[in-house]
C-alpha positions as CSV (number, residue, x, y, z in Angstrom):
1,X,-11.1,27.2,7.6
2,X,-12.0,23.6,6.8
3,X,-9.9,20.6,8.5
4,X,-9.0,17.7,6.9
5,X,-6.9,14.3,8.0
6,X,-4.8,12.5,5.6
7,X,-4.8,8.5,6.4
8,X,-1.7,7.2,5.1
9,X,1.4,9.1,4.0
10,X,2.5,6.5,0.8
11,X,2.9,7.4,-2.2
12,X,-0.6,9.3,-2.5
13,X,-0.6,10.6,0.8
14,X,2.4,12.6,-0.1
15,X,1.1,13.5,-2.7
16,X,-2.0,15.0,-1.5
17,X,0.0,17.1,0.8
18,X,2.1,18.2,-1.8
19,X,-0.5,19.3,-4.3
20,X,-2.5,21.4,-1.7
21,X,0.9,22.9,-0.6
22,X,1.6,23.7,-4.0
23,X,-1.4,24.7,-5.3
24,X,-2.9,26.1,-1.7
25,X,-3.9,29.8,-3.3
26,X,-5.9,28.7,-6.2
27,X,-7.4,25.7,-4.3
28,X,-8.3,27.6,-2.0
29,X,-10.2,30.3,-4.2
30,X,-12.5,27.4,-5.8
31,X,-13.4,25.5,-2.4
32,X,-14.4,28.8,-1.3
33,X,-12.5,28.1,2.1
34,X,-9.2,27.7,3.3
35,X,-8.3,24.1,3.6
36,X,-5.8,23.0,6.4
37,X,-4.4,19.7,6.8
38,X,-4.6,19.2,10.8
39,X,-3.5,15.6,11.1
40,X,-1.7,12.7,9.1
41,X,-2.2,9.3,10.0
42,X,0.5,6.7,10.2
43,X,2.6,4.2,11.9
44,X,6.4,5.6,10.7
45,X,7.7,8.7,11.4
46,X,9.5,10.6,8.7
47,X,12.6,12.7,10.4
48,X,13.3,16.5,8.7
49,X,9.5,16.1,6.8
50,X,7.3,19.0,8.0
51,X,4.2,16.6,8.1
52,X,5.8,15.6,11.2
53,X,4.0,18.0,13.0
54,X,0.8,17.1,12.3
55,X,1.6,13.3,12.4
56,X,-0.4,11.0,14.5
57,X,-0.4,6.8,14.9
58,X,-4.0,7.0,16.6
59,X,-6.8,7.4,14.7
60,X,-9.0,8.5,17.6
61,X,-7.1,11.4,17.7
62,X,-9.2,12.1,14.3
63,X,-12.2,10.5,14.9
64,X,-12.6,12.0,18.5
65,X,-11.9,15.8,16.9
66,X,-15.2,17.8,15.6
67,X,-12.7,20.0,13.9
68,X,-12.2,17.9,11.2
69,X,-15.0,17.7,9.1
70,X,-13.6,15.9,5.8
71,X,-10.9,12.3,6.1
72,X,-9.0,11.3,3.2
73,X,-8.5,8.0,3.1
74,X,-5.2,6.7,1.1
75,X,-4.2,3.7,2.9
76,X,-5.5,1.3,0.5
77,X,-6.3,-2.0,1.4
78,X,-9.6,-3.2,3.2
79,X,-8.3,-3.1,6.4
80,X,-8.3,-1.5,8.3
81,X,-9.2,1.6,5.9
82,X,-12.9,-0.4,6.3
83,X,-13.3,0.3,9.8
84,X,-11.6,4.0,9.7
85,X,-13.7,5.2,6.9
86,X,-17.3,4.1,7.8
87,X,-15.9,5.0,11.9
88,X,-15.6,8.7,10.0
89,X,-18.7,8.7,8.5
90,X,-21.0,7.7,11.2
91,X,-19.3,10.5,12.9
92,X,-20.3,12.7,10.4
93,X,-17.7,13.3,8.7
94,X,-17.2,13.5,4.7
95,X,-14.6,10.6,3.1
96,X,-12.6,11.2,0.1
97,X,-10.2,7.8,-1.0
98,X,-8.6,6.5,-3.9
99,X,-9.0,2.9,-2.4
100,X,-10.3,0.9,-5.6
101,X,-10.6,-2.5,-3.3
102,X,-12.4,-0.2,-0.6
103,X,-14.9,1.0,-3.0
104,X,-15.7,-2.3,-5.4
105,X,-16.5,-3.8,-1.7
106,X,-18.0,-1.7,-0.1
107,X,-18.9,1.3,-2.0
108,X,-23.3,0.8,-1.9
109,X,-22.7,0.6,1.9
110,X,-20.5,3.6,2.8
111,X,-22.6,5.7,0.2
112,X,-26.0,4.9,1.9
113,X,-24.3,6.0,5.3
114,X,-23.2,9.1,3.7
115,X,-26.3,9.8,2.5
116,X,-28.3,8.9,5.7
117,X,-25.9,11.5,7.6
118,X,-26.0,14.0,4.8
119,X,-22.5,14.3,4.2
120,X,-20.0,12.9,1.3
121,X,-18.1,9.8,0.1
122,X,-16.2,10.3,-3.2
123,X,-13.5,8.2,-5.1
124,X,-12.8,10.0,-7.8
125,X,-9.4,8.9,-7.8
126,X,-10.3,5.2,-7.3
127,X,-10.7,4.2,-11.0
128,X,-9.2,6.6,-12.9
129,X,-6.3,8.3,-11.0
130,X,-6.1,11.7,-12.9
131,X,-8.8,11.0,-15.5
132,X,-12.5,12.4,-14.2
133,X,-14.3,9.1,-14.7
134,X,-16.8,9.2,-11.8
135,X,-17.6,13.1,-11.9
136,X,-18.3,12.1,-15.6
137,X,-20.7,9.5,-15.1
138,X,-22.5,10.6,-12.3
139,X,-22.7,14.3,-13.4
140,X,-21.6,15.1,-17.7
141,X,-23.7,12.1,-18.6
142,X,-26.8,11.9,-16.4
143,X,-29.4,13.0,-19.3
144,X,-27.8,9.7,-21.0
145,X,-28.7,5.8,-20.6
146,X,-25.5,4.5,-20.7
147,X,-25.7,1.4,-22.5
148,X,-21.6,0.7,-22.8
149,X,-18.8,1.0,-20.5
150,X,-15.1,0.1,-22.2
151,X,-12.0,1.1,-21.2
152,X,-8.0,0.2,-20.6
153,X,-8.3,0.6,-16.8
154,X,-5.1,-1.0,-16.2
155,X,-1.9,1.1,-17.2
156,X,1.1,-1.8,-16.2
157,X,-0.6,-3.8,-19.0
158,X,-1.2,-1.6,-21.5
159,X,2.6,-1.1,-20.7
160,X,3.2,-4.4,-21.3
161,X,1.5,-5.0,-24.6
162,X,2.3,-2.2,-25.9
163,X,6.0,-3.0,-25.6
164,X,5.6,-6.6,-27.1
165,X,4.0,-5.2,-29.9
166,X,6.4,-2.1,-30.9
167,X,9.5,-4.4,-29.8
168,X,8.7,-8.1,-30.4
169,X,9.5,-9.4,-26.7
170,X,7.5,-11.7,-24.8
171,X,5.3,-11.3,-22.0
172,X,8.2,-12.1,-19.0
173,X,10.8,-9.9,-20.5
174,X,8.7,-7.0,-20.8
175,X,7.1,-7.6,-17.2
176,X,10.5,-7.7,-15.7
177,X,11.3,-4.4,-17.5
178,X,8.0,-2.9,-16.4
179,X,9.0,-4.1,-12.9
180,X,12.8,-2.3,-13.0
181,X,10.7,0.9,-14.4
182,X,8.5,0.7,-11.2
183,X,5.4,0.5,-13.3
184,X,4.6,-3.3,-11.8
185,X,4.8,-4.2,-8.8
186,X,6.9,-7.0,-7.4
187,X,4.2,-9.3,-7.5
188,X,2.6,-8.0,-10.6
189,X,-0.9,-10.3,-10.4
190,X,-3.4,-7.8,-9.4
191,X,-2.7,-5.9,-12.9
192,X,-1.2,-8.9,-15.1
193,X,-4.4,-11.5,-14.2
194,X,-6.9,-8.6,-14.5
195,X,-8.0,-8.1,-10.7
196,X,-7.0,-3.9,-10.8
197,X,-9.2,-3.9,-13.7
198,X,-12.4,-5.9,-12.6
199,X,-12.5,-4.1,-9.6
200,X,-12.4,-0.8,-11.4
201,X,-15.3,-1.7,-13.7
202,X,-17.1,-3.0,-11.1
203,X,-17.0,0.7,-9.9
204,X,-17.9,2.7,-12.9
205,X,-20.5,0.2,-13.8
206,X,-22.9,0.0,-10.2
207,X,-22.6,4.2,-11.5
208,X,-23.7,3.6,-14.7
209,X,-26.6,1.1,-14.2
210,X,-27.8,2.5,-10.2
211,X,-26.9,-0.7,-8.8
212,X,-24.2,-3.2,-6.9
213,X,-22.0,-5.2,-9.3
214,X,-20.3,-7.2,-7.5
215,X,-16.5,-7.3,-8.5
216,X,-16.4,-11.1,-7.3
217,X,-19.1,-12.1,-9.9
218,X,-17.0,-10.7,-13.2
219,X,-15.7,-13.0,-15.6
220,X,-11.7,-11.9,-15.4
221,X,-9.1,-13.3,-17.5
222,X,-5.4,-11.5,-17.7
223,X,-2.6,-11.6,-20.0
224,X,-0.4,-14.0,-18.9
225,X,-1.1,-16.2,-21.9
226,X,-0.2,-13.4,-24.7
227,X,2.6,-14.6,-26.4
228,X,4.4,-13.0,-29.5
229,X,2.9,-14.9,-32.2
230,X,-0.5,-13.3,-30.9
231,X,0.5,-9.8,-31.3
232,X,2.2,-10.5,-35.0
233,X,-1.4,-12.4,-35.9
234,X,-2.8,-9.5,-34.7
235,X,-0.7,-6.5,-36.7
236,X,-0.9,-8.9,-39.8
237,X,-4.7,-8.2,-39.2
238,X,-4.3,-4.7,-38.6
239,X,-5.4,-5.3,-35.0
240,X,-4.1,-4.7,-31.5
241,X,-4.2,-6.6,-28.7
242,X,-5.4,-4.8,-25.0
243,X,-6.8,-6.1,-21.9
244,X,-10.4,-4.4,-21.7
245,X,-12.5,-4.0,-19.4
246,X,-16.3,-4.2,-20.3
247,X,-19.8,-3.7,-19.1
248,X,-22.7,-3.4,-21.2
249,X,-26.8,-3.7,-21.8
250,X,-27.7,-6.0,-23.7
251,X,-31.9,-7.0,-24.1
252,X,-32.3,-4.9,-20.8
253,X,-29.6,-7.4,-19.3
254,X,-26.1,-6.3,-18.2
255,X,-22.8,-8.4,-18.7
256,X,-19.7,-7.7,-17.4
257,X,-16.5,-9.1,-17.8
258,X,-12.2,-8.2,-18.1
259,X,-10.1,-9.8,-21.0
260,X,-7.4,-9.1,-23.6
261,X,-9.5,-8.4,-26.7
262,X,-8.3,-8.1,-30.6
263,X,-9.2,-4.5,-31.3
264,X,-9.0,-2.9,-35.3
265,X,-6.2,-0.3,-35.2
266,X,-9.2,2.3,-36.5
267,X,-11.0,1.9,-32.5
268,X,-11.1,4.3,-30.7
269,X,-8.8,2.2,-28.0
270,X,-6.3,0.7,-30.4
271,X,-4.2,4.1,-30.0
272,X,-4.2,4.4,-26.3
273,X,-0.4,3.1,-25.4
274,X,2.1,3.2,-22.9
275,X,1.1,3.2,-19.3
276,X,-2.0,5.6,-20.2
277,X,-5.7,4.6,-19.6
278,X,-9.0,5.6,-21.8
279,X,-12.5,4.8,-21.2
280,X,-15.1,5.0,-23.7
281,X,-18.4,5.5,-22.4
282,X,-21.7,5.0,-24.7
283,X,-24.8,6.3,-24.3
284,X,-28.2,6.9,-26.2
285,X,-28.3,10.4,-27.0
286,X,-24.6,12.0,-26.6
287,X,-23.0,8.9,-28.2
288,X,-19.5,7.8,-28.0
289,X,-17.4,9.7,-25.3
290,X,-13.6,8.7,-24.2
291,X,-12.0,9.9,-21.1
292,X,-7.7,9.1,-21.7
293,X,-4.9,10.1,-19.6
294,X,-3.1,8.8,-17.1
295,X,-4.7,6.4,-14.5
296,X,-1.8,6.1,-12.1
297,X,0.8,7.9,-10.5
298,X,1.8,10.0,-7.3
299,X,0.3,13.0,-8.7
300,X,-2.6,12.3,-10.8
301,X,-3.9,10.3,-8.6
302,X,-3.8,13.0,-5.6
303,X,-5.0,15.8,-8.0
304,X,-8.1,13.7,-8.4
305,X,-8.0,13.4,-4.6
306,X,-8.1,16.9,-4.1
307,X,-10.3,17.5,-6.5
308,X,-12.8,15.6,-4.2
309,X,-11.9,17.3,-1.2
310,X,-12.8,20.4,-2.6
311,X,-15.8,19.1,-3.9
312,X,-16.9,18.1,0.1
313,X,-15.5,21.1,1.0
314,X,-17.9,23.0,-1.2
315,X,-21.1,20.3,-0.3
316,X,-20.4,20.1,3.6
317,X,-23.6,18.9,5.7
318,X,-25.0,18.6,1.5
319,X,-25.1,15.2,-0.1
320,X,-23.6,14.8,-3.5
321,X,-26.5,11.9,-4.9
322,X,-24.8,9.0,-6.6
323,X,-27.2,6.4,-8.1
324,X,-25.9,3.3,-7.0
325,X,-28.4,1.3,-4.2
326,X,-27.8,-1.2,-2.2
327,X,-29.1,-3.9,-4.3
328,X,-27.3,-6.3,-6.2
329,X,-27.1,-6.3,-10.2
330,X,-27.3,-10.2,-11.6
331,X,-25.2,-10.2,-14.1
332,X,-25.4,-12.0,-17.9
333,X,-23.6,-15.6,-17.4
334,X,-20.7,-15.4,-19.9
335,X,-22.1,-18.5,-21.9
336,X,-24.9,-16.2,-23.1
337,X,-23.2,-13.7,-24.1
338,X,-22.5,-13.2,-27.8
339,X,-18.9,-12.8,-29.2
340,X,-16.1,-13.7,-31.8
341,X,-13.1,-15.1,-30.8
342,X,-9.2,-15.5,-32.4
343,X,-8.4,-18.9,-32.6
344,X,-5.1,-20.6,-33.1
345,X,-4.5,-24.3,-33.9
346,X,-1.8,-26.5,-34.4
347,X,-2.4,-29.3,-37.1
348,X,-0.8,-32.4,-38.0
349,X,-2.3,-32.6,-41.8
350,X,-3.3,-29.5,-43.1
351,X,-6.1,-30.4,-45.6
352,X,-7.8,-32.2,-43.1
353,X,-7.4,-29.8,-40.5
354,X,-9.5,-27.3,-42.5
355,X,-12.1,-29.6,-43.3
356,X,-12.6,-30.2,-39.4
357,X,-12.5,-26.7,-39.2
358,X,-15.1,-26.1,-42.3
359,X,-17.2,-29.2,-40.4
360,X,-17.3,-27.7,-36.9
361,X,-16.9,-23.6,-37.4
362,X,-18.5,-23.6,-40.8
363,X,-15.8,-21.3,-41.3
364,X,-13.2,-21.5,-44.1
365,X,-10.7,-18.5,-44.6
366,X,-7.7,-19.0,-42.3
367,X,-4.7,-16.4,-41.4
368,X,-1.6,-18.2,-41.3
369,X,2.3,-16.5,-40.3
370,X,5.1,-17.0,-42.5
371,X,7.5,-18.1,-39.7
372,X,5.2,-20.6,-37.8
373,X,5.2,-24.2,-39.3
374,X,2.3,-26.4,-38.8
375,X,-0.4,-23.8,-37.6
376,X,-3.0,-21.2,-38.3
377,X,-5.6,-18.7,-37.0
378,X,-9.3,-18.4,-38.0
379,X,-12.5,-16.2,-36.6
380,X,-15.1,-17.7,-35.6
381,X,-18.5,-16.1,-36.5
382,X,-20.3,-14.8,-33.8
383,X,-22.5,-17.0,-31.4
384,X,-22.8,-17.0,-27.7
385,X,-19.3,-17.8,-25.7
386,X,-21.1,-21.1,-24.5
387,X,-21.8,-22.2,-28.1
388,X,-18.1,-21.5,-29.0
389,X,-16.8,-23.3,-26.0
390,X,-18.5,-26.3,-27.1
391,X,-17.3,-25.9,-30.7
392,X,-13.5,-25.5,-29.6
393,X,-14.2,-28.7,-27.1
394,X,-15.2,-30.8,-30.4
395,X,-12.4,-29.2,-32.1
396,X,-10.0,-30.4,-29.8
397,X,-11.4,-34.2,-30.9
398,X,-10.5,-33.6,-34.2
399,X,-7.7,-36.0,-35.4
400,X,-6.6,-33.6,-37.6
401,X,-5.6,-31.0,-35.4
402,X,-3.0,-30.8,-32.4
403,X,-4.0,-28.3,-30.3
404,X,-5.6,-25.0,-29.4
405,X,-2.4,-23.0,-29.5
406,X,-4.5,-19.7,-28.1
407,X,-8.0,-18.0,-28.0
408,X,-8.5,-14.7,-28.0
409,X,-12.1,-12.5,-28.1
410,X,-11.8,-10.2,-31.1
411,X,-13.7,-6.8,-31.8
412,X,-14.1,-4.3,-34.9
């Protein structure tokens, strides 16, 4: 019989007890041992719940027991899950969490302790909820140089966009609907402004390329500034509109970064909708794989969970090797990096106003909405974001045009 400790009884705490309660028989059968949930950690107690017999408020009651030999952590947070989980692994014990903010912080760190004690940290369930991103990446794929990492890592905003675009609403009346539906939270900035989503990429891509990307060093932009008009530019163009989350080599150089990007409706991407998640992983001899499902939830989440805890169960005083060191990536700047962007423009004399455009874009087909007076959109060829920035800054000095009504990055 294997111990474990549940820290936190939320949302995915509860569900972790739940799934290995529900499914205890044939979980047990593929760890190869029986599994038994000695302790739960946390400050409330939870009257006519059976977990109240194994509930504790001090986690030196876990630490301090050689019985348990694996901790799931479920808190969330950075502290103080920090100090818990590396306490548990210096004491030799395995850690499984779902804590994304835990991992993107300190996930080179707790991994090197893990493997200097020869035991196990794994967070599955830290990207992906249900969907196996990280068993993917760091087992399915490793005869593959990934050179691409994309994915909808974020399901409260693909929620979001996808209603604005099958119900023409704006961004605050679908957020407030989102929030009623308890797929946002109350204060919804960690997923609307992108943060969820860096994090998470962060993750999957100090996997992919072996070494720390720091999350703080991302370029992350959210979807606050989507507005309606966007999304019916973007179905006149046979596009959609979702925030993406994107790491890839490029010259042997790795660039990084989280915004909403036009995607053709025939990507891969473009049908993922609703509060579902995809990732579409490239690499130079399988090709193009996508991982979809849902990345949230009480019990996708803990299945992923469990699925770890079987896998330490399986690996105990055995290290699982993950190829990410301690040593930090540098990351592309954004201004080298080449792209296309969406632009729209308000103009005050139309001829003119494409002439600027014609002068300073050198492009000169525009995309223009029947119910929008006084405007249009263009693409811009591609050149590198800091070339384009300066082009929009001149554009701006045009006396032909108004403003710069929106910019979007757009890909086939």
């Amino acid at each position: 019989m294997i111990n474990i400790a549940i820290l936190g009884y939320g949302t995915v705490g509860s569900g972790v007890v739940e799934v290995i309660n529900k499914n205890r028989e044939s979980i047990n059968k593929n760890a190869g041992k029986e599994i038994n949930i000695k302790y739960v950690l946390d400050l409330r107690t939870f009257p006519g719940d059976p977990v109240e017999k194994i509930l504790t408020n001090d986690i030196e009651d876990i630490l301090n027991d050689e019985e348990v030999k694996i901790v799931v952590e479920v808190m969330g947070g950075i502290e103080p899950a920090y100090s818990y989980v590396k306490r548990a692994l210096l004491s030799g014990k395995s850690v499984v969490t779902s804590n994304k903010e835990l991992v993107a912080k300190h996930g080179s760190e707790l991994l090197k302790i893990a493997r200097e004690k020869d035991i196990n940290f794994l967070f599955e369930a830290s990207v992906g909820g249900g969907i196996p991103l990280i068993r993917t990446l760091n087992q399915s794929l490793t005869a593959d140089e990934i050179y691409e990492i994309t994915g909808i890592l974020n399901g409260t905003t693909n929620y979001i966009l996808t209603k604005m675009t099958d119900e023409g609403r704006s961004f605050d009346e679908v957020l407030k609907v989102a929030q009623e539906k308890g797929y946002a939270e109350r204060d919804p900035r960690a997923d609307v402004e992108g943060h969820d989503a860096c994090r998470k990429i962060a993750i999957l891509s100090s996997l992919a390329f072996g070494m720390e990307v720091d999350f703080e060093d991302i370029y992350t932009e959210g979807i606050t500034k989507i507005t309606k008009n966007d999304i019916l530019y973007a179905q006149k163009m046979k596009h959609s509109i979702k925030l993406l989350a994107t790491s890839k080599k490029i010259d042997h150089k790795i660039f990084a970064r989280v915004s909403p990007v036009m995607i053709s409706d025939e990507h891969p991407l473009a049908t993922v909708k609703g509060v579902f998640n995809a990732v579409l992983v490239k690499g130079n001899v399988v090709g193009d794989v996508m991982l979809y499902g849902k990345g949230a939830g009480k019990l996708p989440t803990a299945s992923a969970v469990v699925v770890d805890v079987v896998d330490a169960v399986k690996h105990l005083n055995r290290n699982i090797v993950f190829s990410w060191s301690t040593e930090k990536m540098d990351l592309m700047e954004l201004k080298d990096v080449p792209v296309r962007y969406f632009i729209r423009v308000s103009y005050k004399d139309f001829e003119n106003a494409k002439k600027e455009l014609q002068e300073v874009f050198g492009v000169n087909e525009i995309i223009s909405l029947d119910n929008l007076d006084n405007e249009f959109a263009f693409i811009s060829k591609e050149e590198t974001e800091g070339i384009l920035q300066e082009k929009l800054d001149t554009l701006k000095k045009q006396k032909a045009i108004n403003k710069i009504a929106n910019v979007i990055r757009i890909e086939n």
